[in-house]
Structure formats: C-alpha cells, structure tokens
N, C-alpha and C positions, 0 to 999 in steps of 0.2 A: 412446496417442495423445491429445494434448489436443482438448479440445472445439472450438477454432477449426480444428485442422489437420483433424481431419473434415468439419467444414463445405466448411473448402477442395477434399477429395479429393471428396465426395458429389458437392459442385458442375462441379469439374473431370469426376467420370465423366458427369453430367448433359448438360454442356456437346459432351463427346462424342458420347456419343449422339446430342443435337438435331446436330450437326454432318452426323453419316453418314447420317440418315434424309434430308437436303436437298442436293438439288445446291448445288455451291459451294465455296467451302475451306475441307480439312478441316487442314489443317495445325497443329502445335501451336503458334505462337504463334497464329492463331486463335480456337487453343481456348483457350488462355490467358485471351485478350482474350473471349471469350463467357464464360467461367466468373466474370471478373471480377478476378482473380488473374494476379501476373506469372507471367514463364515460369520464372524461380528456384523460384516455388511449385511449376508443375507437373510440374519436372522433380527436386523432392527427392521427390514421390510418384511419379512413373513418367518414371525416369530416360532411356526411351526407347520410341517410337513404338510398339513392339511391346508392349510392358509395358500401354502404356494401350491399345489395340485389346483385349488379350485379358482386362483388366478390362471391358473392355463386357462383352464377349462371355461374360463370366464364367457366367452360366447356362447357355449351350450347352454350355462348357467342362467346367461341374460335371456337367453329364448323361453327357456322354463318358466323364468320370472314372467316376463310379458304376455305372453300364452294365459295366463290364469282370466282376465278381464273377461276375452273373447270367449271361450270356454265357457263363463259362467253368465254369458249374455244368449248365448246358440244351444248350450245342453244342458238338461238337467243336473243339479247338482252332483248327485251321484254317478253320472254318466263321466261329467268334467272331471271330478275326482278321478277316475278311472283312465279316463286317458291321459291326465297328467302324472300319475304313479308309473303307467308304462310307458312315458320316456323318459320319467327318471329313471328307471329300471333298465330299458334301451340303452343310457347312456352308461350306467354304472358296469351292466353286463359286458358292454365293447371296450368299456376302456377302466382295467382293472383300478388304475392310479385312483381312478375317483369316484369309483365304489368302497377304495380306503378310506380317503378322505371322509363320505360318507357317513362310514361307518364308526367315526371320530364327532358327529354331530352331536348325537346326545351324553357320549361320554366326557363331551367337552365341561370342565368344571363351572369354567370363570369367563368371565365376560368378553376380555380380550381374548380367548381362546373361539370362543362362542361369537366371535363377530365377523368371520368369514361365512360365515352359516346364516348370519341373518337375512338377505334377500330370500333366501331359498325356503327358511323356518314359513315366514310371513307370507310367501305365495301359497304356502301350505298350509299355515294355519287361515286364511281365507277363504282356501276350496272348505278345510273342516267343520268353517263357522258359518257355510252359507250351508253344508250338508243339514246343522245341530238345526239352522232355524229352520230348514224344509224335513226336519222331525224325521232325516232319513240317515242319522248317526246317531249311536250312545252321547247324550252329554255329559261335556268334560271332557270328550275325546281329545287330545292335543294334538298337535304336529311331532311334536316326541313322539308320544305313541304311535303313531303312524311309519315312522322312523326304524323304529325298535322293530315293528313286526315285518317291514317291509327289508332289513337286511340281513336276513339268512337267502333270500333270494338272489342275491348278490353273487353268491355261491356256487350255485349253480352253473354249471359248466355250459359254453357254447354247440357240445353238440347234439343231433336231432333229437336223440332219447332224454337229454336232461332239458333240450330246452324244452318238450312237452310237458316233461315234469313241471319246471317252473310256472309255463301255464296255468297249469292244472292247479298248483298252487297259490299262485296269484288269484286265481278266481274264487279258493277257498278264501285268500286276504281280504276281500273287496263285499263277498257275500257276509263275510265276519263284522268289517265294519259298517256294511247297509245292510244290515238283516229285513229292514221292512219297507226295501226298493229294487227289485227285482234287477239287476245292474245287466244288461246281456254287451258281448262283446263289442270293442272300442271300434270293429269293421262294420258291426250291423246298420245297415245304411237307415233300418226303421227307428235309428236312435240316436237321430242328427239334430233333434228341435228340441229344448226345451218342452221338461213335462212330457214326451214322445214315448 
C-alpha cells in the first residue's frame, strides 16, 4: 500500500472512531467528510459499513481471535465455547456499532463482503470443531449457525431486568448447542481444567 493510501485508511479509521465515541452521525459519508477524504476513498478501503466497524474494533476482535488456542488448551470444549460466545456477546452488547457489523456476518453474500469476517468465522469454527470431535455439539454445526442463533441477543438492552433475561437466555443458547455436556457458568471456578 502506498504511503498516501495509508494515510488515507489510518485517517479514515481515526475518523471513525472519533465518530462512535460522540453522539451524532456516524454514517459513512460523514465519515468521509471527518477523515477529509471522498467516499470513493473510503469505500476502496472498506468497501462496507461492516468492514469499517470491525476495523475499529480491530483490537477486541484480535483478542477474541487469540483467546481461542488458550481456551481450548485449559477448558473443556464446551466450557471454551462458552466463554468465548460471552465476550463476543460482552463486546456486541457495549458497543452497538459491532453488534451491527455482526449481525451482517452471515448475511454477507460474497466473498469480498465476507472477508472482514474471516478471523472471527475461523476462531469460531475451531471452538465448533473441537466441540463436534469431543461429541459435545450436533455435527455439521457451523460457525453461521452459531452466529444466527447467538444475535437476537444482541438485542437485548443493558439494563438489570433485560440483562438477566439475556442471561437466562444465553444459557438456553449454550445448553441447545451442548445438550450432552452439562456447560455450568463461565464464573464457576470448578470448571477451570479441561474435562473438569
């Protein structure tokens, strides 16, 4: 990438971010116009809404990503699964922008749309295929799926009444996809080991 198109994307990510930290509009010719750059610019670097959200968000995103190894080295499959679904859900819940994004995953068509998404698909389809071989998920189950069921949750509002609800529903999600691993909460300290 030449030295001005970096300037341009650094500024463009810049600009986004000051955008979603302030009420007001965040829209992309906005952002456009805040980075300083037409929207032809910001749209040969993030050809869609989703693509730029999940460049902000790009460090939470790298944490989720890297988190899976450790996770599936220290807890059960089903347990790891479990605790990685609740920070993605953590993350989408706090910060609406990319619980949009998100929820653009699986409705993404085409490949180039679908390629903001790929770190994130593939840390998830790796908790799903270490779950399928410890015979404590449906096979076949995919990371779509898991996707699909996990963002109505999304939804659900920050305060104390709904976020019990989502709770309570999330552990309906979790018991659904591991029907024959008794999954108990991501706090219980008796469920820190592998196989525990």
């Amino acid at each position: 990438m030449r030295s001005d198109a970096r300037s341009n994307r650094l500024r463009i990510l810049e600009a986004a971010a000051e955008a979603l930290a302030a009420p007001g509009d965040t829209s992309l010719k906005s952002i456009a116009r805040r980075a300083g750059v037409g929207q032809g610019t910001l749209y040969r670097h993030f050809p869609t809404r989703e693509s730029l959200m999940l460049q902000v968000y790009g460090a939470e995103v790298d944490e989720l990503v890297t988190a899976v190894p450790a996770l599936l080295t220290t807890l059960s499959p089903p347990h790891a699964l479990r605790v990685w679904l609740e920070r993605l859900l953590s993350l989408g819940q706090g910060t609406p922008e990319f619980s949009e994004a998100m929820r653009g995953a699986t409705a993404a068509m085409t490949e180039q749309c679908r390629e903001p998404y790929r770190p994130l698909l593939e840390a998830l389809t790796a908790l799903v295929r270490a779950n399928e071989a410890a015979g404590t998920i449906l096979p076949g189950t995919t990371a779509d799926d898991v996707l699909v069921l996990l963002g109505p949750l999304w939804h659900v509002g920050p305060h104390d009444e709904e976020h019990t609800r989502a709770a309570r529903l999330f552990d309906v999600l979790i018991r659904g996809l591991c029907p024959s691993s008794a999954v108990r909460d991501a706090t219980d300290p008796g469920e820190t080991r592998r196989g525990a």
